[in-house]
Every structure is written in structure tokens, then in C-alpha cells.
N, CA, C and O atoms as a GROMACS GRO file, in nm:
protein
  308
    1UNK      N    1   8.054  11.620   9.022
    1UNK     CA    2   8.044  11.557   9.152
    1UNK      C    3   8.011  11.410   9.132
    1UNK      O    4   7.918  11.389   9.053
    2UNK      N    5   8.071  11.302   9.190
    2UNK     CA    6   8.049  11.181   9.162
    2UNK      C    7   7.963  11.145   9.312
    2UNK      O    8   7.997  11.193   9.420
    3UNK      N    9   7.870  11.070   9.298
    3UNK     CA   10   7.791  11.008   9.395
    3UNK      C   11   7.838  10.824   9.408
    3UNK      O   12   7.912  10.787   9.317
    4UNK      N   13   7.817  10.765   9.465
    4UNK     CA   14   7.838  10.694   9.500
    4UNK      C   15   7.631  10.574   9.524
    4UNK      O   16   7.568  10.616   9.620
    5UNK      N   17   7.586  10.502   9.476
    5UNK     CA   18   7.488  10.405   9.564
    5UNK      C   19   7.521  10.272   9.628
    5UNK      O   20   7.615  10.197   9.602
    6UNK      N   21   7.434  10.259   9.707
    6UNK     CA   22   7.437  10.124   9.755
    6UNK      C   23   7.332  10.036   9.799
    6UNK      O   24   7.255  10.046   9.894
    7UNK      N   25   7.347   9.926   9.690
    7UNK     CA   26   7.189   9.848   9.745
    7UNK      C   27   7.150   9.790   9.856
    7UNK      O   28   7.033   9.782   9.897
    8UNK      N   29   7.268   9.738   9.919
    8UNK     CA   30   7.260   9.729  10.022
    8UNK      C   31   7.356   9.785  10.174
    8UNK      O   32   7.451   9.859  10.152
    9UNK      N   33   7.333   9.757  10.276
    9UNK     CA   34   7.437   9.817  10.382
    9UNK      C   35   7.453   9.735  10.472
    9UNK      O   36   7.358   9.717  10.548
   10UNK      N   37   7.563   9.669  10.490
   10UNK     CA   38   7.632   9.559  10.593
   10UNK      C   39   7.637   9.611  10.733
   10UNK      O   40   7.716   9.702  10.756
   11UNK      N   41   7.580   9.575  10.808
   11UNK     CA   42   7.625   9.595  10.939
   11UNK      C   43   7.660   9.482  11.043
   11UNK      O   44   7.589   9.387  11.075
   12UNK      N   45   7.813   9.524  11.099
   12UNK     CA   46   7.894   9.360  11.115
   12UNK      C   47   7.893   9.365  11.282
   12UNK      O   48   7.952   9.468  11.315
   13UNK      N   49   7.863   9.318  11.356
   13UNK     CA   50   7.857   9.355  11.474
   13UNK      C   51   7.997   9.317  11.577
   13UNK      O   52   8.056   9.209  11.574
   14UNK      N   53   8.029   9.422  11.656
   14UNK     CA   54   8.192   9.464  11.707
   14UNK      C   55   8.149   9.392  11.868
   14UNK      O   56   8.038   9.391  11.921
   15UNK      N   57   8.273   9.337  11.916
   15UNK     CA   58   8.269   9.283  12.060
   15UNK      C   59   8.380   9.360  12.110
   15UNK      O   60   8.485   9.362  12.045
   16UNK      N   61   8.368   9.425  12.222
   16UNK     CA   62   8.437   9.486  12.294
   16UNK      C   63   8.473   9.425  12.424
   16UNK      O   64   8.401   9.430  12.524
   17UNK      N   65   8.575   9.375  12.420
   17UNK     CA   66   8.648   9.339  12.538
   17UNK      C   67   8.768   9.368  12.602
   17UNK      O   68   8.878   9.351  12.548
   18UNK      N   69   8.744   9.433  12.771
   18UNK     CA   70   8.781   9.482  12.852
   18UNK      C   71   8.992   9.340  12.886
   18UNK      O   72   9.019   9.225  12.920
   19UNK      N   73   9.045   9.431  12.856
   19UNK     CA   74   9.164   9.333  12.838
   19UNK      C   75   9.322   9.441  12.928
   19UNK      O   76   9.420   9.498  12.879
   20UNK      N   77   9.290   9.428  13.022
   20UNK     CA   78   9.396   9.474  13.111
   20UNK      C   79   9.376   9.683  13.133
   20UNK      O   80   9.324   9.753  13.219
   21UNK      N   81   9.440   9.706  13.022
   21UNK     CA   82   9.410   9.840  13.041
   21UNK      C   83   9.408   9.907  12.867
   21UNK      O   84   9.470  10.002  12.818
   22UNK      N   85   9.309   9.813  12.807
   22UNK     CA   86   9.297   9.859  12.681
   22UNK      C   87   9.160   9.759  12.672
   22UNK      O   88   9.128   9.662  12.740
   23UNK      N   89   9.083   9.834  12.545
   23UNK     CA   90   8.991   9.751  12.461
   23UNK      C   91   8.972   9.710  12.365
   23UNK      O   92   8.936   9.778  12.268
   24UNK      N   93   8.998   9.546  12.363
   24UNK     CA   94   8.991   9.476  12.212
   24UNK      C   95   8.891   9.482  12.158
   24UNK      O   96   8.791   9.489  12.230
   25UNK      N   97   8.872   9.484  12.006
   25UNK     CA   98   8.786   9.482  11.954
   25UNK      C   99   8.826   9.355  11.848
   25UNK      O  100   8.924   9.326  11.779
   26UNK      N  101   8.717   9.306  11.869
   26UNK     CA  102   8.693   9.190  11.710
   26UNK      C  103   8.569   9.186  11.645
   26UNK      O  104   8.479   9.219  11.723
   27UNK      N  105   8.535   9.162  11.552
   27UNK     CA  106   8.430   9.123  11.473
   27UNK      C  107   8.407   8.956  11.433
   27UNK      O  108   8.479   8.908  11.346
   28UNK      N  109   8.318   8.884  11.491
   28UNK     CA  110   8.299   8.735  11.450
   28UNK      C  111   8.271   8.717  11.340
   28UNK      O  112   8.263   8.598  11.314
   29UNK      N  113   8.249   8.792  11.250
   29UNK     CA  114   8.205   8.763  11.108
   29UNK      C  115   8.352   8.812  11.030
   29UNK      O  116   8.372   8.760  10.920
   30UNK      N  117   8.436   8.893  11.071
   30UNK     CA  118   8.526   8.883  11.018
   30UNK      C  119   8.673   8.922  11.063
   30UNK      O  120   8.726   9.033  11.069
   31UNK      N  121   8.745   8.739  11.108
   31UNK     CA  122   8.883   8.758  11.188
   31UNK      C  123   8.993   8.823  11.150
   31UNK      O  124   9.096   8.824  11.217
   32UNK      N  125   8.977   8.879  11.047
   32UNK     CA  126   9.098   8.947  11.011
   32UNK      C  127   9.058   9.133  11.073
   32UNK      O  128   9.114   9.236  11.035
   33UNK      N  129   8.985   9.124  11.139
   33UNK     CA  130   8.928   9.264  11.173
   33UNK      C  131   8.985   9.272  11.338
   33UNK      O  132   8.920   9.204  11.418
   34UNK      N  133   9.093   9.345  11.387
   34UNK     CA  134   9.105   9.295  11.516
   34UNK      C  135   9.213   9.417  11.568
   34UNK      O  136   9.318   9.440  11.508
   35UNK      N  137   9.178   9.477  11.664
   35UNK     CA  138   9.243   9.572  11.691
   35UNK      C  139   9.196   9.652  11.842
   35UNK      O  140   9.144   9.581  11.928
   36UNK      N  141   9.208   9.753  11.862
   36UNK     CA  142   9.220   9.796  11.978
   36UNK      C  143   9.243   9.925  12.054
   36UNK      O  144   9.285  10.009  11.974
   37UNK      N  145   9.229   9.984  12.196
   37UNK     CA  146   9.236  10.123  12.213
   37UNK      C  147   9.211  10.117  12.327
   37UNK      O  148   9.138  10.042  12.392
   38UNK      N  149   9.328  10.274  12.375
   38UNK     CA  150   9.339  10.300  12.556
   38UNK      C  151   9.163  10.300  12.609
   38UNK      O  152   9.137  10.245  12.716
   39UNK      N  153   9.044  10.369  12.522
   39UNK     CA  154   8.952  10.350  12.584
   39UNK      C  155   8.858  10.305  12.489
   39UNK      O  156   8.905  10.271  12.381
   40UNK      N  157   8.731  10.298  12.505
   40UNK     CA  158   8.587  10.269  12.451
   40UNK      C  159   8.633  10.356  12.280
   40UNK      O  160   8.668  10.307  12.173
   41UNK      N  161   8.613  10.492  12.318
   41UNK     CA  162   8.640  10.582  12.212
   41UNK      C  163   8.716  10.584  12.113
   41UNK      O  164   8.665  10.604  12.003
   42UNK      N  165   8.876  10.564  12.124
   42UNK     CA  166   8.930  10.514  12.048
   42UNK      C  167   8.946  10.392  12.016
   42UNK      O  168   9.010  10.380  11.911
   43UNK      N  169   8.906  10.272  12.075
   43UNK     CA  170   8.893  10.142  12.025
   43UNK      C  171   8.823  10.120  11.908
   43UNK      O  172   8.856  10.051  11.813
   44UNK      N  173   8.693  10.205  11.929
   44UNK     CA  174   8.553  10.266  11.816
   44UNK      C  175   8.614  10.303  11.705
   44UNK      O  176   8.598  10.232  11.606
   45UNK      N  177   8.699  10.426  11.697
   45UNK     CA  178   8.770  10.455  11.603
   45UNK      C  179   8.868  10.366  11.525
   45UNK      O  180   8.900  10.354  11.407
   46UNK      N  181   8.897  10.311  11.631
   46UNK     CA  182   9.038  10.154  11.548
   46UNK      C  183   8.965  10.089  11.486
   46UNK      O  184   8.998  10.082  11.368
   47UNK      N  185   8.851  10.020  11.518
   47UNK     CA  186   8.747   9.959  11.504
   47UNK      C  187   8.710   9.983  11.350
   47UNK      O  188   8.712   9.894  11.265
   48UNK      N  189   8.676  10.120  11.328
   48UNK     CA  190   8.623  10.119  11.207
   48UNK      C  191   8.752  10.119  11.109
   48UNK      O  192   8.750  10.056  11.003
   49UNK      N  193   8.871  10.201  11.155
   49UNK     CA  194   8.958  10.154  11.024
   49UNK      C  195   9.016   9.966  11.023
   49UNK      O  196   9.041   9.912  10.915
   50UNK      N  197   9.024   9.911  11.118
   50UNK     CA  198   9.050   9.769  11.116
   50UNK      C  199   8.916   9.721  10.966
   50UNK      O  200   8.949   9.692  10.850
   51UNK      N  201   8.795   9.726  11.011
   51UNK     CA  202   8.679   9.684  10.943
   51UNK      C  203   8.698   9.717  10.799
   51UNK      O  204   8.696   9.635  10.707
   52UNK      N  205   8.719   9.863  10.789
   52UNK     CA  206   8.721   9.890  10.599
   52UNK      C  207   8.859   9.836  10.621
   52UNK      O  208   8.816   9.760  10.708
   53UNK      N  209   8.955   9.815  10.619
   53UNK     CA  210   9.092   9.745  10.586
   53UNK      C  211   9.073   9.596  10.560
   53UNK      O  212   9.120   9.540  10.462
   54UNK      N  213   9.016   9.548  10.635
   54UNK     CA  214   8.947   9.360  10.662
   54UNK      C  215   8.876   9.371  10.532
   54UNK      O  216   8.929   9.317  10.434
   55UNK      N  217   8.771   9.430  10.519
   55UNK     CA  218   8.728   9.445  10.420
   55UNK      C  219   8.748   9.471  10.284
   55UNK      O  220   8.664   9.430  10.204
   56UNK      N  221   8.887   9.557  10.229
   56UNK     CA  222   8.867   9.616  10.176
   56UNK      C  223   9.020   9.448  10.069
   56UNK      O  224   9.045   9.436   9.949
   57UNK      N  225   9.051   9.400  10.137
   57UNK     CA  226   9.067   9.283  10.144
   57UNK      C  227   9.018   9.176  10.090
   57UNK      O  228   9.098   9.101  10.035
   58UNK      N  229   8.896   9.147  10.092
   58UNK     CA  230   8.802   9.072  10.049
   58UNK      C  231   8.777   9.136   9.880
   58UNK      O  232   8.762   9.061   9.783
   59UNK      N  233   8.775   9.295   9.871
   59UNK     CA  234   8.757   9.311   9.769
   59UNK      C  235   8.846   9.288   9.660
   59UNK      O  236   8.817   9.261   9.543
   60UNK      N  237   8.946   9.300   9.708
   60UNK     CA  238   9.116   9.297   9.667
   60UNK      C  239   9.096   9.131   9.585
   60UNK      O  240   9.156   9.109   9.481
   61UNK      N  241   9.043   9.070   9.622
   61UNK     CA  242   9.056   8.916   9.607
   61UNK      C  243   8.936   8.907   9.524
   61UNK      O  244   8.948   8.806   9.454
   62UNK      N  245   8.797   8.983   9.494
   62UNK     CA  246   8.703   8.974   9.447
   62UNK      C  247   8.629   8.878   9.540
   62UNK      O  248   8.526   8.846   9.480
   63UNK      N  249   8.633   8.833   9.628
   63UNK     CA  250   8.620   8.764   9.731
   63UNK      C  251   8.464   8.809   9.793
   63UNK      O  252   8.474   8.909   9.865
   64UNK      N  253   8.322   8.759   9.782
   64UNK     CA  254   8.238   8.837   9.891
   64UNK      C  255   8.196   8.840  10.007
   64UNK      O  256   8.186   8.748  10.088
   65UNK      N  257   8.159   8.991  10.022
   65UNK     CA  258   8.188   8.990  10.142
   65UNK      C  259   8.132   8.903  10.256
   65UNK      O  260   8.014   8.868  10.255
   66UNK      N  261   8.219   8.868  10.354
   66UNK     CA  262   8.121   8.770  10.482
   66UNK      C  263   7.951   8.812  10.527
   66UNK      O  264   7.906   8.924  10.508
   67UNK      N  265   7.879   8.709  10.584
   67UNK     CA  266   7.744   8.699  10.589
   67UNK      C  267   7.732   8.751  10.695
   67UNK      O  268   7.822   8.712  10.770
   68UNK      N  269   7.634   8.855  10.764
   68UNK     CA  270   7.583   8.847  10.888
   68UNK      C  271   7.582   8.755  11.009
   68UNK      O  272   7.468   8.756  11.056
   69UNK      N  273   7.656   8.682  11.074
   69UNK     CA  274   7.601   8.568  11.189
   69UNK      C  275   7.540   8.591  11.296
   69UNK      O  276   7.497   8.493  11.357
   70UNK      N  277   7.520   8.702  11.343
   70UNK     CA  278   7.457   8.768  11.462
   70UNK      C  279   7.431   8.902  11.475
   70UNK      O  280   7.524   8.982  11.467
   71UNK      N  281   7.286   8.947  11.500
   71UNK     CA  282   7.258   9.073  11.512
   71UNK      C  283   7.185   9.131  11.596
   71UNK      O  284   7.103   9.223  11.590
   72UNK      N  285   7.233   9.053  11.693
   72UNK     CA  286   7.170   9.068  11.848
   72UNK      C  287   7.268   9.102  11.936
   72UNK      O  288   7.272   9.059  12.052
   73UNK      N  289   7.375   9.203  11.871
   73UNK     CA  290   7.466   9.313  11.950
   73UNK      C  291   7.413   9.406  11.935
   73UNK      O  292   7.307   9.417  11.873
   74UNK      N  293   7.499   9.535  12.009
   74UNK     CA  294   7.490   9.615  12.015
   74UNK      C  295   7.570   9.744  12.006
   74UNK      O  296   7.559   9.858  12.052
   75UNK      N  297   7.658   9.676  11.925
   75UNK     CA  298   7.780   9.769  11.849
   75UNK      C  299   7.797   9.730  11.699
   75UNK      O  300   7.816   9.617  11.656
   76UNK      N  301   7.788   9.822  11.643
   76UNK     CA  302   7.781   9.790  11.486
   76UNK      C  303   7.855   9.927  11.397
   76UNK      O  304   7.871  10.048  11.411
   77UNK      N  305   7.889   9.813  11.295
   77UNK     CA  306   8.005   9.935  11.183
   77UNK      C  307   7.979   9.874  11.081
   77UNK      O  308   8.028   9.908  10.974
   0.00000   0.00000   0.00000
């Protein structure tokens, strides 16, 4: 069984905005994260695969990862 640690844990905070008859989602810490859904629920879900994809990006490049800029939301992945 392989385990996995982590010293630390990023949490990037998600803006949800109400956009006709869907909800965008972006992350300000990282624009390549951007996507969307008929409601709250699945936006959440887009949300998190947009984020590890954005992310997974940065690793691709050896690139690290973006800094925290705000953590005075209230949606986080």
C-alpha cells in the first residue's frame, strides 16, 4: 500500500458568481482555474477538477505553486 504525506495543505479560495443561468467559478490566486455549472453543486464539482488541472500545470513546469492572497472567503479547495 503506498501512502502518500504532506507538509503542508493549500487552500485557494473559489468565487462564485451568479452569471445568467449558470455559476462561474474562478480562483484569484490562480487564472488559469476557471470554469463553471448549471448550479452551486456542480459548479463545486467543476471547481475542483478545474483547480487540480490549473495546478497540476504548475507542476508540469516545476513551477511553484501560487501564494495564498486572501483567506477571508468562504469557499475553499
Amino acid at each position: 500500500m503506498r501512502h502518500s504525506t504532506f507538509s503542508e495543505i493549500m487552500l485557494y479560495p473559489a468565487n462564485l458568481i451568479n452569471d445568467d443561468d449558470k455559476i462561474l467559478v474562478t480562483f484569484d490566486d490562480i487564472p488559469e482555474a476557471i470554469t463553471f455549472g448549471k448550479n452551486r453543486y456542480e459548479a463545486l464539482i467543476h471547481a475542483k477538477d478545474a483547480l487540480d488541472t490549473a495546478l497540476s500545470f504548475y507542476a508540469e513546469r516545476g513551477s511553484p505553486l501560487p501564494k495564498l492572497s486572501n483567506l477571508n472567503q468562504t469557499n475553499f479547495w
